[in-house]
Biopython code that builds the backbone (N, CA, C, O; Angstrom):
import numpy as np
from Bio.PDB.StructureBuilder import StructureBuilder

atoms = [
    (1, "UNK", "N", (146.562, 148.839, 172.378)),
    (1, "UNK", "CA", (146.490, 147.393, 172.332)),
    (1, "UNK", "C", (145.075, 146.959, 172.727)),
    (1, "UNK", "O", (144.489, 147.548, 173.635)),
    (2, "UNK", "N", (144.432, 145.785, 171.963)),
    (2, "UNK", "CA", (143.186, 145.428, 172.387)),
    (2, "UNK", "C", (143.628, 144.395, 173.137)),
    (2, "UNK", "O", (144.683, 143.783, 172.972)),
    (3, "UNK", "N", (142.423, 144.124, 174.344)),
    (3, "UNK", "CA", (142.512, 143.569, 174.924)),
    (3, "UNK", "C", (141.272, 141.884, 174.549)),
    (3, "UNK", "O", (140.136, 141.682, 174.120)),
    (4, "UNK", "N", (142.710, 140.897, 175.172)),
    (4, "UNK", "CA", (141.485, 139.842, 174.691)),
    (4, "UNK", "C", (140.428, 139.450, 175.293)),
    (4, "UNK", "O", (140.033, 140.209, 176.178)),
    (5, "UNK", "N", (139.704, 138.307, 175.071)),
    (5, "UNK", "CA", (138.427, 138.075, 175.532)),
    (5, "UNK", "C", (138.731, 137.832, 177.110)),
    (5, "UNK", "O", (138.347, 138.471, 178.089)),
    (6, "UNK", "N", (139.544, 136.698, 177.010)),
    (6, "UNK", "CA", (139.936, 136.490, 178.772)),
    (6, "UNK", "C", (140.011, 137.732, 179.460)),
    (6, "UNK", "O", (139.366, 137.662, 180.506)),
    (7, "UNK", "N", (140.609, 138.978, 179.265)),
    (7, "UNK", "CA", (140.978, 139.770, 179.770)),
    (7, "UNK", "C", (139.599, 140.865, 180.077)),
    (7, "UNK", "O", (139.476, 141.566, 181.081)),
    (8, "UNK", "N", (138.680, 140.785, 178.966)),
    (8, "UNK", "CA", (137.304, 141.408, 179.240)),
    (8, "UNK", "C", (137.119, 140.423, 180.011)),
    (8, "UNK", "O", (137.887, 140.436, 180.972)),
    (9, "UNK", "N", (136.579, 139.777, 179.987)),
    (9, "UNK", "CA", (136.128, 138.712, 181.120)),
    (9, "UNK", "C", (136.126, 138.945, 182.630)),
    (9, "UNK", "O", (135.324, 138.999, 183.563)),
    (10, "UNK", "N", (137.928, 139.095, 182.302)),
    (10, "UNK", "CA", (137.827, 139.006, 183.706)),
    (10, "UNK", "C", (138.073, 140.348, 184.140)),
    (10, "UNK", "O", (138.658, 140.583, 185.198)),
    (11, "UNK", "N", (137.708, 141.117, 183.471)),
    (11, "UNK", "CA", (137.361, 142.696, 184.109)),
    (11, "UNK", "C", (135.933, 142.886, 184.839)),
    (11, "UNK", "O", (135.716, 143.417, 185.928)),
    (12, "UNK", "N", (134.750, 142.128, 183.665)),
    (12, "UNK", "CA", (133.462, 142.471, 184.111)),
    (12, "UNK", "C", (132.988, 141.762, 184.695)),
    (12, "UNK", "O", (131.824, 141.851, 185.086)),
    (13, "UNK", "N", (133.986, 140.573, 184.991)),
    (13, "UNK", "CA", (133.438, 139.432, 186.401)),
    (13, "UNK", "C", (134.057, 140.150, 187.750)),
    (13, "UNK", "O", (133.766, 139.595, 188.810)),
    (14, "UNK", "N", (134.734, 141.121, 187.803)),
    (14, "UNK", "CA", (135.074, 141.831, 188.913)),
    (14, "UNK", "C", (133.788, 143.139, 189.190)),
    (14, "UNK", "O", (133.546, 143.932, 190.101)),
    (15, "UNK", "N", (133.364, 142.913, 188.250)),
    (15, "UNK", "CA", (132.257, 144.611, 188.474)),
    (15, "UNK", "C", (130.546, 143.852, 187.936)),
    (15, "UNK", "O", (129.563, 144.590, 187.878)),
    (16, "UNK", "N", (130.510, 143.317, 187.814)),
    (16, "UNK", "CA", (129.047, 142.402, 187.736)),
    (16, "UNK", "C", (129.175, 141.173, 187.459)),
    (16, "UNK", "O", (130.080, 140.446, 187.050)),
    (17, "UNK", "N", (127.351, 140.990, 187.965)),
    (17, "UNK", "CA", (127.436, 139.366, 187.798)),
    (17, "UNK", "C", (126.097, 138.933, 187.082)),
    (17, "UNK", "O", (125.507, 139.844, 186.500)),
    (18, "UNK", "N", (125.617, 137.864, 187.048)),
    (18, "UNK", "CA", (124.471, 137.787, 186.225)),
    (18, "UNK", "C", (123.833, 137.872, 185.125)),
    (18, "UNK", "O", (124.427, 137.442, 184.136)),
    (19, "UNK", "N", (122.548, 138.399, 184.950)),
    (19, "UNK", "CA", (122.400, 138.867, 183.254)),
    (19, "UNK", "C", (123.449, 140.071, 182.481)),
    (19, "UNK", "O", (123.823, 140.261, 181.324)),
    (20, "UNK", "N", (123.684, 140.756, 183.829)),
    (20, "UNK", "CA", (124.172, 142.357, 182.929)),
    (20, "UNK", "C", (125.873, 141.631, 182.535)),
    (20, "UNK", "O", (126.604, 142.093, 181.659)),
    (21, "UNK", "N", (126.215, 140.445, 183.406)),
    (21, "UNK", "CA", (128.064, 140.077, 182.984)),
    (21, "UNK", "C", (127.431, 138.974, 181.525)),
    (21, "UNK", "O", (127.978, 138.918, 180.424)),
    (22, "UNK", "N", (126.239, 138.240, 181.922)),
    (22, "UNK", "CA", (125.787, 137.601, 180.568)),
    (22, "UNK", "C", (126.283, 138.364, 179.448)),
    (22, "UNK", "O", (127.265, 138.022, 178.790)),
    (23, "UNK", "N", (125.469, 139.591, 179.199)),
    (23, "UNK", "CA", (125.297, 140.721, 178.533)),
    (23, "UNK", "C", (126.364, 141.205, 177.806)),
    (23, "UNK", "O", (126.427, 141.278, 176.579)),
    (24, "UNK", "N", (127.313, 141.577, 178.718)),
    (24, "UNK", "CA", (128.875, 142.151, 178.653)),
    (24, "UNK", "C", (129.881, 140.773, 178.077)),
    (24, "UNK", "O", (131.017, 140.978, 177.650)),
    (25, "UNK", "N", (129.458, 139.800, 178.121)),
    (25, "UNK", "CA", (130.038, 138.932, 177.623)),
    (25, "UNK", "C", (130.077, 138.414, 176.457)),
    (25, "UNK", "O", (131.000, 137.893, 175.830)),
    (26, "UNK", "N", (128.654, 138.657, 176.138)),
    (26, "UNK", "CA", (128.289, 138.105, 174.684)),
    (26, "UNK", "C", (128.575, 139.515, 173.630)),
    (26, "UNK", "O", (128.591, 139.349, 172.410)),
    (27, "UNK", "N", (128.713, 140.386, 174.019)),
    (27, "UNK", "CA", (128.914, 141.902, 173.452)),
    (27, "UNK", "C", (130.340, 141.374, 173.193)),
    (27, "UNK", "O", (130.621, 141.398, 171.995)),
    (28, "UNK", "N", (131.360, 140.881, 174.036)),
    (28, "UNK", "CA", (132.831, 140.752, 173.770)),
    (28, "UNK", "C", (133.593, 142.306, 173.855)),
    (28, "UNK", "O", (133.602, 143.009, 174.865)),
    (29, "UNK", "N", (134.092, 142.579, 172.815)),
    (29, "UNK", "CA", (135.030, 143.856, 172.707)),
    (29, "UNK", "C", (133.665, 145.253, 172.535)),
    (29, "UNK", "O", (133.691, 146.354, 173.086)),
    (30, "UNK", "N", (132.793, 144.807, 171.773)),
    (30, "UNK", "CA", (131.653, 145.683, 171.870)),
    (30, "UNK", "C", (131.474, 146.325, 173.279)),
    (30, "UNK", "O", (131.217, 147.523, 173.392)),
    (31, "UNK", "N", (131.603, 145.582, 174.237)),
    (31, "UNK", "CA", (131.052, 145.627, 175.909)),
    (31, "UNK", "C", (131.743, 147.031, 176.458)),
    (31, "UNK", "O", (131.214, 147.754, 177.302)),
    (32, "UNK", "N", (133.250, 147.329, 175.711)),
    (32, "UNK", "CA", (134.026, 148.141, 176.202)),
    (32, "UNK", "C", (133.608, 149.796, 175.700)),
    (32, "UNK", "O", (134.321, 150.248, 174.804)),
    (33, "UNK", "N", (132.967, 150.319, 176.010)),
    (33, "UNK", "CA", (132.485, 151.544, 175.767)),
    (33, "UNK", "C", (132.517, 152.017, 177.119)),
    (33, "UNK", "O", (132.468, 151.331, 178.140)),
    (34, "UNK", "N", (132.674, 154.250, 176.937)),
    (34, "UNK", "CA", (132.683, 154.837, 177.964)),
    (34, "UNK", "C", (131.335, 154.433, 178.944)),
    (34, "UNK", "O", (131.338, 154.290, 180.167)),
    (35, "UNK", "N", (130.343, 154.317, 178.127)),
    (35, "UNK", "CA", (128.450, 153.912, 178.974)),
    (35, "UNK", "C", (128.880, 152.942, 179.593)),
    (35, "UNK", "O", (128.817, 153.074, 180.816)),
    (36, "UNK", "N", (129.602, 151.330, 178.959)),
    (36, "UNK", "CA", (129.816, 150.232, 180.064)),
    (36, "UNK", "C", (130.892, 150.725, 181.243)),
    (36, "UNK", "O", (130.769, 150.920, 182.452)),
    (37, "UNK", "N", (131.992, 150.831, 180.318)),
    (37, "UNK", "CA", (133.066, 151.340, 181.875)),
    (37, "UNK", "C", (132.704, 152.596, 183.054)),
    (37, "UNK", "O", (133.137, 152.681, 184.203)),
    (38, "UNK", "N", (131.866, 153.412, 182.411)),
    (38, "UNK", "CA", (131.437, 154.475, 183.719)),
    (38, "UNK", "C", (130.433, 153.624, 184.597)),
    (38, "UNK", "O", (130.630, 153.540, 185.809)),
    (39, "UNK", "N", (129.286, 152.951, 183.957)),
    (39, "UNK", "CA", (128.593, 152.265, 184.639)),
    (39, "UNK", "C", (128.597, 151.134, 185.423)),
    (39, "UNK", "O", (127.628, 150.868, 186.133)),
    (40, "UNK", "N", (129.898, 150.211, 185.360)),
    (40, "UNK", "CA", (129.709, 149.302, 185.838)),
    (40, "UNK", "C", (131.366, 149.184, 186.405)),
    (40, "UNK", "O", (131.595, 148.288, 187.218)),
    (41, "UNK", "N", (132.108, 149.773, 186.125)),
    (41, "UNK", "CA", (133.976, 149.441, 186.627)),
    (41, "UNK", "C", (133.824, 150.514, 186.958)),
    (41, "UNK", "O", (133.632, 150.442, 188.172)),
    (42, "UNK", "N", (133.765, 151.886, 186.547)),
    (42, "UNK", "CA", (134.243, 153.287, 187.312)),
    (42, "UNK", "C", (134.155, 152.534, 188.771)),
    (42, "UNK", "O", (135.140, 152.009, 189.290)),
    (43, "UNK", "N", (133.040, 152.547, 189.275)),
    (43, "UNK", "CA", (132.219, 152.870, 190.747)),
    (43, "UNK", "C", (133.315, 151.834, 191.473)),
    (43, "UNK", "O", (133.272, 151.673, 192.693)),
    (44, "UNK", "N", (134.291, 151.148, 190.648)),
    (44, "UNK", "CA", (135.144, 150.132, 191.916)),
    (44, "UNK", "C", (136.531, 150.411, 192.120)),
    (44, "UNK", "O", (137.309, 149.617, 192.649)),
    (45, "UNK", "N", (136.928, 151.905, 191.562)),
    (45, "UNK", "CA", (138.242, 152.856, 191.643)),
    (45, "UNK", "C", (138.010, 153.606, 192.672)),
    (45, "UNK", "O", (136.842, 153.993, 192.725)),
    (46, "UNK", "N", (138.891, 154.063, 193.764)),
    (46, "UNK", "CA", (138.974, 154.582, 194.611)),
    (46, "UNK", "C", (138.979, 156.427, 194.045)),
    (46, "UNK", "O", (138.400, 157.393, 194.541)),
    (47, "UNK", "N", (139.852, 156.332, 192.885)),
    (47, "UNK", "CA", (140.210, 157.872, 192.421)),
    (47, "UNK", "C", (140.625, 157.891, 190.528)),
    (47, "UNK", "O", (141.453, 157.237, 189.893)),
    (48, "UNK", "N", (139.864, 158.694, 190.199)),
    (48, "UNK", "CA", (139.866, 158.766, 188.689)),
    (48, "UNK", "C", (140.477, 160.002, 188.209)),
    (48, "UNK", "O", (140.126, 160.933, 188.933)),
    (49, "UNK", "N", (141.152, 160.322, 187.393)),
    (49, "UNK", "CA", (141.527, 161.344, 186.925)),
    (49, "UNK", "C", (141.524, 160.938, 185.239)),
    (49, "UNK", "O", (142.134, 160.039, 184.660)),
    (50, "UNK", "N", (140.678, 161.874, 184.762)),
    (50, "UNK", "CA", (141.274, 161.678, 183.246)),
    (50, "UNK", "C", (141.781, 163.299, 182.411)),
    (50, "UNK", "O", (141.388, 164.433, 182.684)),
    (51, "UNK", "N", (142.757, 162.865, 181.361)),
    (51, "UNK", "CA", (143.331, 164.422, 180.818)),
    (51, "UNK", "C", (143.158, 164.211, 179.281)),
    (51, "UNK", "O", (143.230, 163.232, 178.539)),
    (52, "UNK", "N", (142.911, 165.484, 179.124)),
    (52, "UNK", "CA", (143.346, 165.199, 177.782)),
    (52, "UNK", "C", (144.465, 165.679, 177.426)),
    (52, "UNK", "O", (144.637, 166.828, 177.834)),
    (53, "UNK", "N", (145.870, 164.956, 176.408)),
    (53, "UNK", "CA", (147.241, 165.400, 176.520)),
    (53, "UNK", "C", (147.598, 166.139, 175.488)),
    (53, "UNK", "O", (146.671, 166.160, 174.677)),
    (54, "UNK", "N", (148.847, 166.987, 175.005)),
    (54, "UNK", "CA", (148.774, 167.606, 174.005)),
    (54, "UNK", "C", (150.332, 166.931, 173.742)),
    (54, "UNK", "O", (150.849, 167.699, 172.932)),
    (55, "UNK", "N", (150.950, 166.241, 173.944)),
    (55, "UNK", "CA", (152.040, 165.629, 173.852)),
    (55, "UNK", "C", (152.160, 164.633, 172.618)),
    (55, "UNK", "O", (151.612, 163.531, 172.635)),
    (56, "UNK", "N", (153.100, 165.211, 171.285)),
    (56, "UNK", "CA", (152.963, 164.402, 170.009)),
    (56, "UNK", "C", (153.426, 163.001, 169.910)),
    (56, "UNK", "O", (153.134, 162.302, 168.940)),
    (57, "UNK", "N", (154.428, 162.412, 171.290)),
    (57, "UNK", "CA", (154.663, 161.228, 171.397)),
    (57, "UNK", "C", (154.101, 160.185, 172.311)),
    (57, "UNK", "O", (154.830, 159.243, 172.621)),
    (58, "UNK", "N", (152.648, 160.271, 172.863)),
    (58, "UNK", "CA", (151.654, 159.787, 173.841)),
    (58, "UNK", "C", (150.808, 159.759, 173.168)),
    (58, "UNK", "O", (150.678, 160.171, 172.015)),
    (59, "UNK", "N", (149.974, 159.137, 174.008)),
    (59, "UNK", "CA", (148.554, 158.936, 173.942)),
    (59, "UNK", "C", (147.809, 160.246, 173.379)),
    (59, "UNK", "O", (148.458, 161.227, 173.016)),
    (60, "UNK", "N", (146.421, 160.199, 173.329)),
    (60, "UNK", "CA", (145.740, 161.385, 173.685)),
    (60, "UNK", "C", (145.182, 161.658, 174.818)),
    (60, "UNK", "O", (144.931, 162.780, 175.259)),
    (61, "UNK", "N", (144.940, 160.428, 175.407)),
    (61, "UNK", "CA", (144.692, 160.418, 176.758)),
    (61, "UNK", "C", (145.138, 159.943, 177.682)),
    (61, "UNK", "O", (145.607, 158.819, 177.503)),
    (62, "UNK", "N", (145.216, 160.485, 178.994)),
    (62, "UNK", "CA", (146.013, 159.996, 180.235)),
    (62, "UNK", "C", (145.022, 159.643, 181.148)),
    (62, "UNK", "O", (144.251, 160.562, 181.425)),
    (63, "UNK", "N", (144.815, 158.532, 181.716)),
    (63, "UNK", "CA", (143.879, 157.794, 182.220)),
    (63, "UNK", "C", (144.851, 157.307, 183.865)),
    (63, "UNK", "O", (145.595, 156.326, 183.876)),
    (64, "UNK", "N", (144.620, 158.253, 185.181)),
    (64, "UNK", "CA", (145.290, 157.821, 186.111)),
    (64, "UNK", "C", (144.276, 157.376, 187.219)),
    (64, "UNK", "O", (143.423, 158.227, 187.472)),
    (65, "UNK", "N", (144.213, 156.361, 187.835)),
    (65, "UNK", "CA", (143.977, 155.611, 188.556)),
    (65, "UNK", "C", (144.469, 155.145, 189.887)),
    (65, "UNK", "O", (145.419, 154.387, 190.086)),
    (66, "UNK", "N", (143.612, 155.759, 190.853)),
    (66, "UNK", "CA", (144.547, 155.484, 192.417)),
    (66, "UNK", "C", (143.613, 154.250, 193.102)),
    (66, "UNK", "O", (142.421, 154.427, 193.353)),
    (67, "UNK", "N", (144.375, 152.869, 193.396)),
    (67, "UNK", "CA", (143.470, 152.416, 194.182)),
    (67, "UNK", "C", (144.496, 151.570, 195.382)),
    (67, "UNK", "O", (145.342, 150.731, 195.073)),
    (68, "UNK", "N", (144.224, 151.964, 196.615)),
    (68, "UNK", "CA", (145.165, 151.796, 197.921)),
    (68, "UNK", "C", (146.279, 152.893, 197.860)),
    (68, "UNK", "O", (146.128, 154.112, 197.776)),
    (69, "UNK", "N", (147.201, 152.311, 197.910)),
    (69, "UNK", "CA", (148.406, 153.033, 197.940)),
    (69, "UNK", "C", (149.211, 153.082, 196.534)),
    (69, "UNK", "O", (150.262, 153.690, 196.329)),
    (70, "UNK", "N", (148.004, 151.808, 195.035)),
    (70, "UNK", "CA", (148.903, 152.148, 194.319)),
    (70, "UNK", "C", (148.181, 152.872, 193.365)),
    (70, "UNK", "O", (146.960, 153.014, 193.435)),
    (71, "UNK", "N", (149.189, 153.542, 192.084)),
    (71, "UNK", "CA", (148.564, 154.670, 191.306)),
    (71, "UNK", "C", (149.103, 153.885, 189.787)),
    (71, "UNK", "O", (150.228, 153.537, 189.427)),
    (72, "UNK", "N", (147.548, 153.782, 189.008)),
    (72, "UNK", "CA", (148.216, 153.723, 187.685)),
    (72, "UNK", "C", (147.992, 154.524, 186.056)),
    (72, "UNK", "O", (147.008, 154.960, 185.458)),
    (73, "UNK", "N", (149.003, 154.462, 185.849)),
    (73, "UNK", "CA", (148.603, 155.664, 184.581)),
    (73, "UNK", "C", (148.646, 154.885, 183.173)),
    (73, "UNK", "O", (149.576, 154.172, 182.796)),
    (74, "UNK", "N", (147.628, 155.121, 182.569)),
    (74, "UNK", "CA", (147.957, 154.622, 181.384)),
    (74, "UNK", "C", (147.362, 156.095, 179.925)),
    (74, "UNK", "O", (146.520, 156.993, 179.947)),
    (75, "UNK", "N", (148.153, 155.710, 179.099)),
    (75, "UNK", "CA", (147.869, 156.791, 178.145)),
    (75, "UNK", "C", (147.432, 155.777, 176.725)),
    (75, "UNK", "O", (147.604, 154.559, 176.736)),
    (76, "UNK", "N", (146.930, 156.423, 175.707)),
    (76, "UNK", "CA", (146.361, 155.669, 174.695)),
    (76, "UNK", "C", (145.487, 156.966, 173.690)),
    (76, "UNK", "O", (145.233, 158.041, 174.233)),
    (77, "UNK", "N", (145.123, 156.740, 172.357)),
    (77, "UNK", "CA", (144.501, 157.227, 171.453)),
    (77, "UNK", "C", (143.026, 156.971, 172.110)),
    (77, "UNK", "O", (142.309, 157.929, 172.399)),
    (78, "UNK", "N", (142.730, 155.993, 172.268)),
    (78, "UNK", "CA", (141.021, 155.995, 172.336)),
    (78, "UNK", "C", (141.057, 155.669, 174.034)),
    (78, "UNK", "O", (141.644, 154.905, 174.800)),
    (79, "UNK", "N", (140.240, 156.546, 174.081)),
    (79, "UNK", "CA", (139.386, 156.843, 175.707)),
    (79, "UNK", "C", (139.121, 155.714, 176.501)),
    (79, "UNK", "O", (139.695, 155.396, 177.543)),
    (80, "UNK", "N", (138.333, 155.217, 176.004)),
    (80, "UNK", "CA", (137.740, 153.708, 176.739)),
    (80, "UNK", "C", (138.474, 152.602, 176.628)),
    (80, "UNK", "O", (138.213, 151.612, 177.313)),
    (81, "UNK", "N", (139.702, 152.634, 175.563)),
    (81, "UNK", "CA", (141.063, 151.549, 175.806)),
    (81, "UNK", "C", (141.810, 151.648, 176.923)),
    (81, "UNK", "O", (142.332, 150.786, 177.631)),
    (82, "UNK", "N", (141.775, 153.346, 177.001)),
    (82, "UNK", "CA", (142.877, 153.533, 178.131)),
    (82, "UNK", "C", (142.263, 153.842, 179.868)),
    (82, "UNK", "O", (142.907, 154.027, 180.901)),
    (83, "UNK", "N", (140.675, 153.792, 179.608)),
    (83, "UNK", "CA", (139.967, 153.384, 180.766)),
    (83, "UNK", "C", (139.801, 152.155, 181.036)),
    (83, "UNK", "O", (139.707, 152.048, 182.258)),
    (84, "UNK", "N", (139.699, 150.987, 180.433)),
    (84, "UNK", "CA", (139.437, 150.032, 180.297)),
    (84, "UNK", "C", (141.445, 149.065, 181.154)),
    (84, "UNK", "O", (141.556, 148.206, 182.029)),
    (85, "UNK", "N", (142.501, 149.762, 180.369)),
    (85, "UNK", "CA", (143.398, 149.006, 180.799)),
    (85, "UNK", "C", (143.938, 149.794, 182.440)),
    (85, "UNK", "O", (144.671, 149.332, 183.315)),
    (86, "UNK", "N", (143.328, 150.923, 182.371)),
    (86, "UNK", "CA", (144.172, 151.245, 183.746)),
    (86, "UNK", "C", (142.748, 150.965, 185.193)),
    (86, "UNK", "O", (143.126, 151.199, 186.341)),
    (87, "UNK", "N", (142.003, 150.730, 185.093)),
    (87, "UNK", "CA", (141.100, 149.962, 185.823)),
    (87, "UNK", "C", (141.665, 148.226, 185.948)),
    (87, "UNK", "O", (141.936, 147.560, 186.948)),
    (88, "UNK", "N", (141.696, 147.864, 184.445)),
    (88, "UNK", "CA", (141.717, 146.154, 184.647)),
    (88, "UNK", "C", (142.791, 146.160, 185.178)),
    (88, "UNK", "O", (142.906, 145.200, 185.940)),
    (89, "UNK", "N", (144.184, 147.192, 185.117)),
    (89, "UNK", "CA", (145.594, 146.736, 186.013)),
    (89, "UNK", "C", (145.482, 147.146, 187.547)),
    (89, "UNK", "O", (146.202, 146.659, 188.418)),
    (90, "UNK", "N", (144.413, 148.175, 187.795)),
    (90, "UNK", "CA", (144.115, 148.359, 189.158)),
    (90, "UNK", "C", (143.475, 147.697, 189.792)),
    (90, "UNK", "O", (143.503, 147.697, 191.022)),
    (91, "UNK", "N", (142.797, 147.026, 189.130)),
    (91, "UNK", "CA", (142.099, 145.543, 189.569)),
    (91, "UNK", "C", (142.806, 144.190, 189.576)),
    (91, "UNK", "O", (142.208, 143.146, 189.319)),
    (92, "UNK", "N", (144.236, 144.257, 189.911)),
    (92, "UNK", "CA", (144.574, 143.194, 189.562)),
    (92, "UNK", "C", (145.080, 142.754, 188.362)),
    (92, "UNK", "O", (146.184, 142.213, 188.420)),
    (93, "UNK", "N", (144.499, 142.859, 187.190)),
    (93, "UNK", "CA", (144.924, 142.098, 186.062)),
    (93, "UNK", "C", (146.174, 141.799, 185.450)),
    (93, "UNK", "O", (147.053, 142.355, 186.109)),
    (94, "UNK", "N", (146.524, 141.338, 184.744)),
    (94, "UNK", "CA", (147.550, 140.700, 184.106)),
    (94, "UNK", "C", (147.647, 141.238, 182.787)),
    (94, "UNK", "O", (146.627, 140.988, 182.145)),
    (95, "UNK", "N", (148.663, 142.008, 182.028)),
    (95, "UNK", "CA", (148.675, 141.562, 180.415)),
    (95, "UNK", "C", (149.088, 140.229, 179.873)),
    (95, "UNK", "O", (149.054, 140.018, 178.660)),
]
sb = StructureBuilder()
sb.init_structure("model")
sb.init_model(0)
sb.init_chain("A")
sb.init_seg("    ")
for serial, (resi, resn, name, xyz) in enumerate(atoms, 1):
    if name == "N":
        sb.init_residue(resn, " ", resi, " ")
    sb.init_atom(name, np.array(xyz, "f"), 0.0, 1.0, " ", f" {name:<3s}", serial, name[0])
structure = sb.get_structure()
């Protein structure tokens, strides 16, 4: 599932501010690449794990995420969708 603009938004207003959220903003869905999410959201996860799965009814990837006491997993075909949503739900977010 892509995620909408509100929802970028308010991912990269949690992990920058300024020219570089300017930047990430005007990019829109462009913004979401492994280079943006390692660089600027990784660094605000407590614990990252990523897999690659061999399971024909999942994702290809399993994207788990520990931050406090809670843990979230998300699986998906493309890498940086499924980095992108299990950060923005560990951050809070909303679908």
């Amino acid at each position: 599932m892509n995620p909408t603009k509100e929802q970028i938004q308010g991912l990269w207003e949690q992990c920058v501010s300024g020219n570089i959220l300017r930047d990430l903003l005007i990019d829109g869905t462009n913004s979401i690449s492994l280079n943006n999410l390692f660089k600027y959201a990784v660094p605000k996860v407590k614990f990252l794990r990523i897999e690659k799965q061999h399971y024909p009814l999942s994702g290809d990837w399993l994207v788990t995420i520990q931050m406090y006491k809670y843990e979230i997993e998300i699986d998906d075909n493309d890498l940086a969708l499924a980095l992108f949503w299990a950060i923005y739900k560990a951050l809070g977010g909303k679908e």
